[in-house]
BASE-645913 format. One record per residue (C-alpha): x, y, z. Coordinates in nm, 4 decimals. Layout:
# residues N
px;py;pz
X;Y;Z;
...
***
This chain:
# residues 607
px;py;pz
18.0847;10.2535;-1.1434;
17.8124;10.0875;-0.9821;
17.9287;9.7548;-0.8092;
17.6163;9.5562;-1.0213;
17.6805;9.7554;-1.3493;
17.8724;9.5046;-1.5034;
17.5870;9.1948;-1.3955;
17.2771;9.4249;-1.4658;
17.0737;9.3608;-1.7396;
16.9300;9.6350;-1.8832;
16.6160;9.8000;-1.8466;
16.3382;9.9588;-2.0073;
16.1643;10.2631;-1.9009;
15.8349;10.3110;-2.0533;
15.7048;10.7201;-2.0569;
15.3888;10.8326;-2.0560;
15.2364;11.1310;-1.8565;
15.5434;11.1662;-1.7028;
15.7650;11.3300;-1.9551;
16.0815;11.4484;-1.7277;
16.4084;11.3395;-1.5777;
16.4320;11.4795;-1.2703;
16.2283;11.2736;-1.0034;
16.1106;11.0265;-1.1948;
16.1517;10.7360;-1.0128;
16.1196;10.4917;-1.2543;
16.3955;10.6058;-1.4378;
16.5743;10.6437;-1.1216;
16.5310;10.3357;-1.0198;
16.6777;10.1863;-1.3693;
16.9745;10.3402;-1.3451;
17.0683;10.1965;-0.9658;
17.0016;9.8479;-1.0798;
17.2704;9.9143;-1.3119;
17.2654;9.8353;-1.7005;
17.1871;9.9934;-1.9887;
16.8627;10.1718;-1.9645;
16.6287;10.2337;-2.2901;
16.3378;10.4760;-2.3115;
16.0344;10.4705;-2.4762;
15.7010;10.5622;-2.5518;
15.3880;10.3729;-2.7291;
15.2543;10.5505;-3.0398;
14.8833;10.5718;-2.9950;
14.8631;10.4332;-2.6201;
14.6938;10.6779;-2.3699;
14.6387;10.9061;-2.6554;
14.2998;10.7775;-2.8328;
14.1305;10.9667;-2.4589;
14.3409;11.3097;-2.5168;
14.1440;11.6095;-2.6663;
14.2999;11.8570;-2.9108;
14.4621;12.0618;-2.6527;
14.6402;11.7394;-2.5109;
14.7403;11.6066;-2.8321;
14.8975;11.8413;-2.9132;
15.1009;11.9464;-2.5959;
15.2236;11.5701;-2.4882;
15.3566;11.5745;-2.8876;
15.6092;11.8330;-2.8576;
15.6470;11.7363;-2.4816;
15.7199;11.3764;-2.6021;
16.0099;11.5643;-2.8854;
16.1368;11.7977;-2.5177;
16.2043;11.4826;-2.3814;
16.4070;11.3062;-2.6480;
16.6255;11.6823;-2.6737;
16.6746;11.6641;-2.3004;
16.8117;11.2240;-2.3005;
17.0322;11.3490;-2.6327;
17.1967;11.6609;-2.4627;
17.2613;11.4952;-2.1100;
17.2992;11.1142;-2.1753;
17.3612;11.0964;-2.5980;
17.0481;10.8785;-2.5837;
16.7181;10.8464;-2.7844;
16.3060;10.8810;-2.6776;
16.2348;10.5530;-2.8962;
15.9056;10.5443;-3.0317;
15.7446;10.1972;-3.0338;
15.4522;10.1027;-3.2676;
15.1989;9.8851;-3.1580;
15.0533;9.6432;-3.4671;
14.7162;9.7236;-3.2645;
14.5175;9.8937;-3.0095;
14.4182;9.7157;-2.6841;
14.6532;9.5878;-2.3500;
14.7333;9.2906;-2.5428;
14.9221;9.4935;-2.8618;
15.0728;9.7577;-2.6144;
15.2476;9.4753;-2.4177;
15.3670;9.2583;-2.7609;
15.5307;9.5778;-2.8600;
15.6975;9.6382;-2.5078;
15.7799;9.2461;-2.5640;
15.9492;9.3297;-2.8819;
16.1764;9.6346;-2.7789;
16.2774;9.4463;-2.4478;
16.3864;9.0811;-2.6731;
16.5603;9.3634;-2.8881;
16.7837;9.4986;-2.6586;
16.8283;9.1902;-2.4114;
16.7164;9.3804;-2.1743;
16.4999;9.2055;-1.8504;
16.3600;9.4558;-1.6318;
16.0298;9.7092;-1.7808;
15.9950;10.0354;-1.5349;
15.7636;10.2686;-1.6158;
15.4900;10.5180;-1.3678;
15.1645;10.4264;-1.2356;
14.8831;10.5622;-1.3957;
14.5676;10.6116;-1.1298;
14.2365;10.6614;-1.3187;
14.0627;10.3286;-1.3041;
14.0572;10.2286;-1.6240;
14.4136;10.2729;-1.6758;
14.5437;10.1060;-1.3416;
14.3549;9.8341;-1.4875;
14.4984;9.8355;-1.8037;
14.8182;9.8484;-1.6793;
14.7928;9.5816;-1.4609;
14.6744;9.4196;-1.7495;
15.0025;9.4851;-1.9224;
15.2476;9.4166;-1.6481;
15.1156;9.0626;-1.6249;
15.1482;8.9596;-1.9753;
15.5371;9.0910;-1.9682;
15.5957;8.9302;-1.6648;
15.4164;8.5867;-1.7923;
15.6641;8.6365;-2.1217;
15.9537;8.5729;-1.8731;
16.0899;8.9230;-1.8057;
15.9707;9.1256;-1.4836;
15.7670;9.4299;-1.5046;
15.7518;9.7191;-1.2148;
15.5392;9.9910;-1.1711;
15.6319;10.3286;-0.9281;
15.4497;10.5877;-0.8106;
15.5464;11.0066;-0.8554;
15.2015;11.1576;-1.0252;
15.0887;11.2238;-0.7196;
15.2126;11.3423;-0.3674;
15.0677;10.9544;-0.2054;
14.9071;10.6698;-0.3613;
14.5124;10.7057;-0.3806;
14.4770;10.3431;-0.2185;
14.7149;10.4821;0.0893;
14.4925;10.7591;0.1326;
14.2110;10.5314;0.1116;
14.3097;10.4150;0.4523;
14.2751;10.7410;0.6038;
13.9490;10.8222;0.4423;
13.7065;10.5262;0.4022;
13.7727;10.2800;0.6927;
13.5839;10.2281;1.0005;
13.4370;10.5233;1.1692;
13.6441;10.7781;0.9332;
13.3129;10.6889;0.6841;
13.0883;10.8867;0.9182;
13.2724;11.1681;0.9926;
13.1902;11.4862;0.8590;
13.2485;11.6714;0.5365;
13.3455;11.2758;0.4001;
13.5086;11.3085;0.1129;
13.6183;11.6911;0.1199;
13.9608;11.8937;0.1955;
13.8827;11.8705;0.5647;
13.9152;11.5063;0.6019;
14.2125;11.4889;0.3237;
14.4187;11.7217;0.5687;
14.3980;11.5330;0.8395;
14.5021;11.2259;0.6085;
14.7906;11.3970;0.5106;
14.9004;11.4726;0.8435;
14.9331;11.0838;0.9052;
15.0694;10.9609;0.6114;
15.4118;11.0942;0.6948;
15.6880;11.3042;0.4631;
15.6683;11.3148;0.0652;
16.0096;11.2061;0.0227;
16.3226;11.3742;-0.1475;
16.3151;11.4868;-0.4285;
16.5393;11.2847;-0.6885;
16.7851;11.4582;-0.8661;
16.8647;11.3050;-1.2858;
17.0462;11.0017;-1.2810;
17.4446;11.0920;-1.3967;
17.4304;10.8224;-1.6852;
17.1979;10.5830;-1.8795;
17.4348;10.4120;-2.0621;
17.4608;10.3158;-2.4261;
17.3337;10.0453;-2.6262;
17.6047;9.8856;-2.8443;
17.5240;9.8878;-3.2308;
17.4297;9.5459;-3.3016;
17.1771;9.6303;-3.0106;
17.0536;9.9568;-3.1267;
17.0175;9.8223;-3.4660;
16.7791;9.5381;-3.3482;
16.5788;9.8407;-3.2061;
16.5526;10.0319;-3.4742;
16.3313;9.6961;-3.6143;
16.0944;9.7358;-3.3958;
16.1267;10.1441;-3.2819;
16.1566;10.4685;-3.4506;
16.4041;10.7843;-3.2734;
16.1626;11.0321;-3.1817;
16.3287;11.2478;-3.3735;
16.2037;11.1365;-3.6832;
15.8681;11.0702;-3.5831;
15.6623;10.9049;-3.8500;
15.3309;11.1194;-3.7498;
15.2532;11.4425;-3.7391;
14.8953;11.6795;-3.5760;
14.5930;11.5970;-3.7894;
14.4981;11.9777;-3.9656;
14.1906;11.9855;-3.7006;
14.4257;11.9972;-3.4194;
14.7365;12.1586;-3.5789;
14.5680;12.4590;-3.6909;
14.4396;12.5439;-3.3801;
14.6913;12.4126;-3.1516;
14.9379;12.6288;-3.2834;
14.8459;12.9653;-3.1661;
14.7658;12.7547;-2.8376;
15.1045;12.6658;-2.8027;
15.2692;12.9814;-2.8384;
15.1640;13.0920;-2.5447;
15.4034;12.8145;-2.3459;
15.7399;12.6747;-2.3193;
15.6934;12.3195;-2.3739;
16.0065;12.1701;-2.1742;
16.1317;12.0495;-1.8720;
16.3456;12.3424;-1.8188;
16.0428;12.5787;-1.9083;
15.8609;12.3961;-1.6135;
16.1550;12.4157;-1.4078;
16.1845;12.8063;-1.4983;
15.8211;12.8685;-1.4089;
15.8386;12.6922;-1.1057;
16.1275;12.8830;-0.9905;
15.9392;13.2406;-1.1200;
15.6879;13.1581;-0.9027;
15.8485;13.0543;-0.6148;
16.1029;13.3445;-0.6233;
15.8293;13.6438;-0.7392;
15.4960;13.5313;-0.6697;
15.4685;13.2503;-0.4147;
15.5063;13.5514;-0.0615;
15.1780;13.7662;-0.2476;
15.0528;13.4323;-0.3091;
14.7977;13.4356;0.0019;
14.6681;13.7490;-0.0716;
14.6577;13.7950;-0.4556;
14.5641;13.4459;-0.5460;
14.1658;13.5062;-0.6652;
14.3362;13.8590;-0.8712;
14.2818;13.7098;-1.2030;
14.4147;14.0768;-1.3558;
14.7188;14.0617;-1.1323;
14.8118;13.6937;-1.3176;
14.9068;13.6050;-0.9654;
14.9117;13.1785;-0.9991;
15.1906;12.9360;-1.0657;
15.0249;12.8142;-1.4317;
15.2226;12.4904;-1.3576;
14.9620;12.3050;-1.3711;
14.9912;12.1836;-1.7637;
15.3413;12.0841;-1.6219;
15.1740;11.8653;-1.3876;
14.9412;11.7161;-1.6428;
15.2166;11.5812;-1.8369;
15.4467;11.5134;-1.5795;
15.6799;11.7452;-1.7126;
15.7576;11.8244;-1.3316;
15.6257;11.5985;-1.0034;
15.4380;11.7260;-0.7427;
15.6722;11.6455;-0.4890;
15.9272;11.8956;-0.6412;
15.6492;12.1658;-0.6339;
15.5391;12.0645;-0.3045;
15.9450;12.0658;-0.1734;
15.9786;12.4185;-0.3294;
15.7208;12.5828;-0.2002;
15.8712;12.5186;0.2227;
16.0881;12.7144;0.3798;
16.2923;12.6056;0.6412;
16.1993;12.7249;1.0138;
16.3544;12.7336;1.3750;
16.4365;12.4021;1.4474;
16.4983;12.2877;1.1264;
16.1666;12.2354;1.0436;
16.0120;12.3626;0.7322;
15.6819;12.4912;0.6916;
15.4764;12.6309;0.3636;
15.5318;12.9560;0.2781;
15.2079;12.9845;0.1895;
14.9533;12.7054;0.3235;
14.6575;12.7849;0.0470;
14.9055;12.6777;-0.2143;
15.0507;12.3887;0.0069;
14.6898;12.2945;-0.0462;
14.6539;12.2869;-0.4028;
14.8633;11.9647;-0.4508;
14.6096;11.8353;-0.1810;
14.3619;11.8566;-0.3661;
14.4996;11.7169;-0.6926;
14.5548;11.4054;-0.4601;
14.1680;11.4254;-0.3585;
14.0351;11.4246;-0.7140;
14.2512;11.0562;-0.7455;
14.1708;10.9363;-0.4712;
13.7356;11.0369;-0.5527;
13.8285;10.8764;-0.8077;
13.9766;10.5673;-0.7228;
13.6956;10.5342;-0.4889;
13.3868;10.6438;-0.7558;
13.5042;10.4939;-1.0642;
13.1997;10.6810;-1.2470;
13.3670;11.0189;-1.1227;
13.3726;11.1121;-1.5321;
13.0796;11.0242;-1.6233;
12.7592;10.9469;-1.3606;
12.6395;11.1633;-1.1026;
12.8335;11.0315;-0.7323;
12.4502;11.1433;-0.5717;
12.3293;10.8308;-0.7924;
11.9562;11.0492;-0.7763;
12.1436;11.3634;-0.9382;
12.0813;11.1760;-1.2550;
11.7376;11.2748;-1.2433;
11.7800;11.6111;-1.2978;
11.6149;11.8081;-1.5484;
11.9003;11.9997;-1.7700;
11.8626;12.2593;-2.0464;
11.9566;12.1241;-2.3596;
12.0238;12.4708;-2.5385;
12.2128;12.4404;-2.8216;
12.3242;12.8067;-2.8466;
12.3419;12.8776;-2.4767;
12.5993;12.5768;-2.4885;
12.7646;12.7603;-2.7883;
12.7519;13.1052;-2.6729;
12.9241;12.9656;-2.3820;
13.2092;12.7825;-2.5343;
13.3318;13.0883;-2.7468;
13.2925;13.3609;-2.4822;
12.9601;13.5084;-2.6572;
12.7174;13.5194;-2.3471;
12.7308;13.8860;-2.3066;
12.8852;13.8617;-1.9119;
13.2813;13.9613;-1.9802;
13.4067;13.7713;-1.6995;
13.2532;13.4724;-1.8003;
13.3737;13.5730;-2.1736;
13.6587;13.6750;-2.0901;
13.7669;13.3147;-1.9091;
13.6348;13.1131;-2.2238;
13.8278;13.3393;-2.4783;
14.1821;13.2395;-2.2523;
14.0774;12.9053;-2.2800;
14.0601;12.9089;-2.6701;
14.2959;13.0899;-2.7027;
14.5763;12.9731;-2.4605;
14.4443;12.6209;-2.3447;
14.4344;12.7708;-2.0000;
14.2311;12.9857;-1.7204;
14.3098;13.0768;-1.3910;
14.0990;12.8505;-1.1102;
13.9018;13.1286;-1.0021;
13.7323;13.1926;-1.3362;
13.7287;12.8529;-1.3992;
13.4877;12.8139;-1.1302;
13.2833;13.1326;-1.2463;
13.2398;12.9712;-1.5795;
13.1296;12.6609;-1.4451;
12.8765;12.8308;-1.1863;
12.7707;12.9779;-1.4664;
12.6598;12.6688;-1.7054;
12.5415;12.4917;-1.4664;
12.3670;12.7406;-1.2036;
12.2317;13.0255;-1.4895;
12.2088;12.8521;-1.7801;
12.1422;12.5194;-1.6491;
12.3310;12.3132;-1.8977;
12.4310;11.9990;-1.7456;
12.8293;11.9779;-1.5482;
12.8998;11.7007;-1.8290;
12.8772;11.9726;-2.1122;
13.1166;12.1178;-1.9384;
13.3658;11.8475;-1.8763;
13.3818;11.7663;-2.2336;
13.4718;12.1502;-2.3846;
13.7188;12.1647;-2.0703;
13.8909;11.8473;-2.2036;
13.8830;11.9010;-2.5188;
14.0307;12.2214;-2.4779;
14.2591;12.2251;-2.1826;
14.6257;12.1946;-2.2066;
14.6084;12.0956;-1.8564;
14.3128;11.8542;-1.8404;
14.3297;11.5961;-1.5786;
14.0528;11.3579;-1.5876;
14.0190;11.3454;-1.2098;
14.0931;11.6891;-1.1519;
13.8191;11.8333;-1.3913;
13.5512;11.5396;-1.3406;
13.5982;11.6272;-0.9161;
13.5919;12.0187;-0.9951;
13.2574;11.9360;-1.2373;
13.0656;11.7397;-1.0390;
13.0820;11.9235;-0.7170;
12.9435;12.2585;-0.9677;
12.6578;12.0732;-1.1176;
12.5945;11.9785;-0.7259;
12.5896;11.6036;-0.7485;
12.9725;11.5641;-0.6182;
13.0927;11.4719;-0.2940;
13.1695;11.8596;-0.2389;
12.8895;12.0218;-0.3882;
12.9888;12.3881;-0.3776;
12.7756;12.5641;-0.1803;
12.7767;12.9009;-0.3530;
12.6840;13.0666;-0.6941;
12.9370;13.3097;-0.7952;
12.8075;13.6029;-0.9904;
12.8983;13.6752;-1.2666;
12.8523;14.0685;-1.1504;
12.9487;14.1054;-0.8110;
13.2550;13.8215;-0.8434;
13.4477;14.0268;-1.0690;
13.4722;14.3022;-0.7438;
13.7215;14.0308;-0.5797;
13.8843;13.8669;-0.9140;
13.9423;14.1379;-1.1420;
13.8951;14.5034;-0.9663;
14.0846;14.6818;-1.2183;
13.9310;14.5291;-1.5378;
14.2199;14.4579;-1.6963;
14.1790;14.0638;-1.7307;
13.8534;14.1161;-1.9056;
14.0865;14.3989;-2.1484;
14.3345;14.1462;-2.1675;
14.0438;13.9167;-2.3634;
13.8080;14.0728;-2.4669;
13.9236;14.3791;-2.6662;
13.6247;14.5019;-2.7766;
13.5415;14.6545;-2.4116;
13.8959;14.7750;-2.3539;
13.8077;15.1135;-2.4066;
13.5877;15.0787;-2.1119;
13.5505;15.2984;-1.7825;
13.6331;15.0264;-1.4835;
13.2895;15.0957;-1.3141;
13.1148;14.9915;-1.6687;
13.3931;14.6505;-1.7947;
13.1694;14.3854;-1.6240;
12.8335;14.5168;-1.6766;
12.8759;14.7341;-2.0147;
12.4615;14.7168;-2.0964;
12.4807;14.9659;-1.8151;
12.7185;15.2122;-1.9178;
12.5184;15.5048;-2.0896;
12.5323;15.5784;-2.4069;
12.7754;15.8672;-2.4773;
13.0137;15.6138;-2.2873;
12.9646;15.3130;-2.5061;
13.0020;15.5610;-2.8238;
13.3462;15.7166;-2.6676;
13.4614;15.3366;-2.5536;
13.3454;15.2168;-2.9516;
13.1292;15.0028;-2.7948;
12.7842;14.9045;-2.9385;
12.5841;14.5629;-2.7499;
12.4773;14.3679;-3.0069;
12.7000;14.4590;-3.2660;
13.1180;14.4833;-3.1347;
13.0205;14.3156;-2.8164;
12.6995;14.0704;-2.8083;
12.3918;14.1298;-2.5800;
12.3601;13.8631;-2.2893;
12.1938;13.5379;-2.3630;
12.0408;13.5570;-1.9925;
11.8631;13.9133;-1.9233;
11.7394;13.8055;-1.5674;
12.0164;13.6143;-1.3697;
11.8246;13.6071;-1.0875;
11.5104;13.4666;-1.2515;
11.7490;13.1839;-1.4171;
11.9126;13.1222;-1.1065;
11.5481;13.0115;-0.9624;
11.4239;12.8414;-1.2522;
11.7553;12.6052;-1.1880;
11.6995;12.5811;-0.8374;
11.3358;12.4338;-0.8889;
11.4380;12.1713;-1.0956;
11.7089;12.1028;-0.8402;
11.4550;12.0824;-0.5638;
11.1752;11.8744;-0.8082;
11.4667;11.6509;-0.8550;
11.5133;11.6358;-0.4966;
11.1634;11.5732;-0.4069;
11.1235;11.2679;-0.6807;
11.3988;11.0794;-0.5894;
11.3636;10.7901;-0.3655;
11.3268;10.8553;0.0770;
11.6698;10.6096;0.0793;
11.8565;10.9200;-0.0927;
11.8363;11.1906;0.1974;
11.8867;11.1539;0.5393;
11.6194;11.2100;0.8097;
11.8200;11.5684;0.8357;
11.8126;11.6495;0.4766;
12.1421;11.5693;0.3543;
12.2285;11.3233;0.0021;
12.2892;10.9949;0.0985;
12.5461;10.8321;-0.1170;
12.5501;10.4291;-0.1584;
12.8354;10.2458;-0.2434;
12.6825;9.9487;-0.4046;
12.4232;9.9110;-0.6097;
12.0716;9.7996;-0.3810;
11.7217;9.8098;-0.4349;
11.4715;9.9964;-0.2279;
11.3877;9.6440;0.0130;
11.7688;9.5893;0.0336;
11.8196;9.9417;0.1622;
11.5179;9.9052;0.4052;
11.6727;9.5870;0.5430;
12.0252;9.6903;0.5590;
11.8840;10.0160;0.7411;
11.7347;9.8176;1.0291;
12.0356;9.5224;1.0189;
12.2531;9.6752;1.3041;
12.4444;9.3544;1.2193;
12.4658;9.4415;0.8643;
12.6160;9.8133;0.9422;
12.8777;9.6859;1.1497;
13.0331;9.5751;0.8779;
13.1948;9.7749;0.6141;
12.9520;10.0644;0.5193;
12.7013;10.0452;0.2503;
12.6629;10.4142;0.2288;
12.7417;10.7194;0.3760;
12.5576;11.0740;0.3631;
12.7281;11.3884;0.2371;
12.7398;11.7409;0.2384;
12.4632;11.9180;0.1160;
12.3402;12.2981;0.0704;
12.0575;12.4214;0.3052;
11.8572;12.5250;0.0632;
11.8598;12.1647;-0.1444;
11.7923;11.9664;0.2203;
11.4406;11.7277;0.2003;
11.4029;11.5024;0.4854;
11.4343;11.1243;0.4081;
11.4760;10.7772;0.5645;
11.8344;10.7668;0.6518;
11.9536;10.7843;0.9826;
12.2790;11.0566;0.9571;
12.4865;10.8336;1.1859;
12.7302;10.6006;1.0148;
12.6185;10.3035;1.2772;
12.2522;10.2253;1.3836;
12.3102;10.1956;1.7878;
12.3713;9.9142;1.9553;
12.0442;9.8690;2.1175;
11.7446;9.7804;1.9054;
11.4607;9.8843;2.1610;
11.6455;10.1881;2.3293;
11.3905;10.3621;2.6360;
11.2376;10.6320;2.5060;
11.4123;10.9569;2.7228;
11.3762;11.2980;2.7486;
11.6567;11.3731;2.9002;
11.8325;11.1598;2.6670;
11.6656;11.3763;2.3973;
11.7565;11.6892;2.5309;
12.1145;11.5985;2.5438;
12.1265;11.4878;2.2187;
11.9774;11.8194;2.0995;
12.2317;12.0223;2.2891;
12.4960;11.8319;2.1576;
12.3788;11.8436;1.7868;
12.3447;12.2247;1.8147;
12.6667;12.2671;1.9398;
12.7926;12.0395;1.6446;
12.6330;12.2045;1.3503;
12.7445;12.5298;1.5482;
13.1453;12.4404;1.4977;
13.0278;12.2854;1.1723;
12.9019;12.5746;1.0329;
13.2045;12.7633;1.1497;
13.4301;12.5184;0.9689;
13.2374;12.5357;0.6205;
13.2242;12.8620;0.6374;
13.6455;12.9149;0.6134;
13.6448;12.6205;0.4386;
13.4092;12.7635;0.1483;
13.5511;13.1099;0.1749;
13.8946;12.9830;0.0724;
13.7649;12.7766;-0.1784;
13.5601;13.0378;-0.3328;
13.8440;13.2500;-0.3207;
13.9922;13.0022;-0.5859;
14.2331;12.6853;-0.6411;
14.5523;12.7245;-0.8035;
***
């Protein structure tokens, strides 16, 4: 027994996105201050934002939970119903289940998108002003976004290269130290006495006998969805170990095979919190000479990375979701094509890769990161619908949807995110690297299945006795392609891109081309004046330029350093000049070397 069991009072742990009991450190932290711990969830809270797909995942997530507290600890996943919606309801009804029980002490896991850290702050204070004391703990992520903050947007790390990307995010991670342990279920929760667990029932319902069930929009389609995964903590646990043990050595060199099914598909796991990062991250080492341990496979070491990237862009651009982060972006000129947009979302443009990706997603919530990317190069690059098109079918229809995941991943494809990706992926030629055999587009897209490989991914080709032997006719079993000239679409997009460019205001580009990104809103005379205050930008920068493709580059005002120098009249110097020259091309020499790695890997695909 725990020497402060018998003083503790008890303690509730509020669930939400992190639906699990092993390393949850909330709940881990309940039990060693001893007491009877309670847990519960908020009908309605953090729900009204989740999409079809979501809704109905966390649902019978939410029931995995309560089965997993009744088989190891004999205890309940209360439900607790709000009388409204708002911070102010939410916390009464946390108020009301903690003056239930007698208990003292609300735990529960920090949520990172701004909005809801400011909610719960929001929360925490009204429980702690009713006299009780209210503690929030991390374990979403691998480290806090405002810790990484200090790595990334302080001082001179503003002005360094590539701000905002994987490059500088490794090097933060290097200095912010270990992850931790990983924290095994705690061996007891204890058990409310009667009188006690009747005075809950007052105010909660057990899980078990949930008084709401899927709306018939969501439940007829979500079922098929959710067929196609275990929805528990032991069937996250079992696919982490699959992968780990089977997949995780090929990992390196199959990870783009979208035919060879090749990724972890934890990633809806990690959504809901049905397993941390950290225990991902802690698998996937293996222990070297010296005791220390290294990944097995440093690409997929990486992918946790960048899941802590997207918070912290986040944390950092609180529009992430919804505004352009190049402010000028918003500018551009976007298709609004009703059935391109359509044809898109049910895997009816015609390309089978691209089909083939958006008929996984209906079908199974899910796509491997590789095609996501193809599909979104597509929208936004061929078809030129706008990257926020494509944010909203992705959450609506994602099992996995992560607000600052997708909004990160969206942005830098519609080219107006820190990152902008600085490729198009064909819809063609990519399927050479992602699916060689054909069979992912067979696995989807039946209709083509009878298919020669060297015909699957551009069937309008194939001649005609093929199509007749395959049962194929374009048009008809299979539909033509809604774009006849990629090439020709491709430019059309880039001109608007570049007229967009051109338009927007000099304080937007640097005097070397690249986007300029502000971090407060200024007019044109305040950005002239803070331009030419050396004073001014020795203080905490007001803006910072970014990464930007060749092609898109337009000279502006902005000088690229992150500090005006030091000397407002400097002697004009050739020598001085020339230095600066060398030194520049030998920088955007190693530069260039750098993106290019750096975009090859990414190209080749996130988990």
């Amino acid at each position: 027994m725990r020497g402060s069991e018998k003083l503790a009072t008890g303690t509730v742990v509020w669930f939400r996105r992190d639906l699990r009991i092993h390393d949850h450190q909330a709940l881990h932290a309940a039990w060693k201050r001893g007491g009877t711990v309670t847990c519960v969830y908020v009908q309605g809270f953090d729900e009204d934002g989740l999409a079809r797909a979501q809704q109905a995942w966390m649902l019978r997530a939410r029931r995995a939970l309560h089965n997993s507290l009744m088989q190891k600890y004999g205890t309940s996943l209360w439900c607790c119903k709000p009388s409204g919606s708002g911070h102010v309801s939410v916390a009464q009804a946390l108020e009301a289940c903690l003056n239930a029980i007698g208990a003292t002490h609300l735990f529960f896991s920090k949520r990172y998108e701004p909005d809801a850290a400011l909610e719960d702050d929001r929360i925490a204070q009204l429980i702690n002003e009713a006299g009780y004391n209210a503690r929030s703990f991390g374990g979403h992520l691998l480290f806090q976004p405002m810790d990484v903050d200090k790595w990334m947007s302080s001082g001179k790390k503003i002005g360094r290269a590539h701000y905002g990307t994987l490059l500088p995010m490794l090097h933060a991670f290097k200095q912010m130290g270990d992850v931790g342990e990983v924290l095994q279920p705690p061996p007891g929760l204890g058990h409310l006495p009667a009188n006690k667990r009747k005075n809950l029932e007052s105010v909660c319902v057990d899980t078990a006998s949930e008084a709401f069930q899927e709306n018939d929009s969501v439940a007829s389609w979500a079922k098929p969805v959710m067929q196609a995964w275990d929805v528990t903590e032991e069937g996250a646990r079992n696919a982490m170990d699959r992968f780990m043990n089977i997949k995780l050595q090929k990992y390196e060199a199959q990870r783009s095979r979208a035919d060879l099914q090749a990724v972890s598909c934890l990633s809806p796991y990690l959504a809901s919190g049905m397993i941390s990062p950290r225990a991902v991250y802690r698998a996937s080492l293996t222990s070297q000479q010296g005791g220390r341990q290294m990944p097995v496979s440093k690409t997929f070491s990486r992918r946790l990375l960048w899941r802590d990237l997207a918070y912290w862009q986040f944390y950092r651009f609180a529009h992430l979701d919804h505004k352009p982060l190049r402010a000028h972006h918003a500018a551009h000129a976007w298709s609004n094509n009703p059935r391109h947009l359509h044809a898109w979302q049910k895997g009816l443009t015609g390309y089978p890769i691209v089909d083939a990706g958006m008929r996984q997603l209906w079908r199974t919530g899910w796509m491997p990161q590789n095609i996501r990317m193809a599909t979104a190069s597509f929208l936004t690059e061929h078809l030129n619908i706008s990257w926020f098109d494509g944010l909203s079918w992705y959450r609506d229809t994602l099992v996995d949807h992560d607000l600052a995941i997708n909004s990160m991943m969206w942005q830098n494809a519609g080219r107006s995110g820190l990152d902008q990706w600085n490729f198009v992926i064909h819809p063609i030629t990519s399927p050479k690297a992602s699916d060689p055999t054909g069979e992912y587009v067979r696995a989807w897209i039946p209709e083509l299945a009878k298919l020669p490989t060297k015909w699957i991914h551009q069937p309008w080709k194939a001649p005609e006795h093929v199509l007749r032997q395959a049962g194929v006719s374009i048009g008809v079993q299979y539909p033509d392609r809604i774009v006849q000239n990629l090439e020709e679409a491709r430019d059309a997009t880039l001109k608007h891109t570049l007229d967009m460019q051109r338009a927007a205001c000099r304080f937007y580009h640097t005097t070397g081309g690249y986007d300029v990104i502000w971090f407060q809103a200024m007019s044109s005379a305040e950005k002239e004046a803070h331009l030419t205050n050396s004073d001014a930008q020795e203080l905490e920068p007001a803006f910072v330029h970014v990464f930007t493709r060749k092609e898109l580059r337009l000279a502006g005002a902005v000088e690229e350093r992150s500090k005006a120098s030091s000397d407002p009249s400097p002697t004009p110097s050739s020598t001085k000049k020339s230095t600066a020259r060398k030194r520049a091309k030998v920088q955007r020499s190693s530069n260039q070397v750098l993106l290019k790695q750096y975009y090859q890997e990414l190209q080749d695909g996130l988990e």
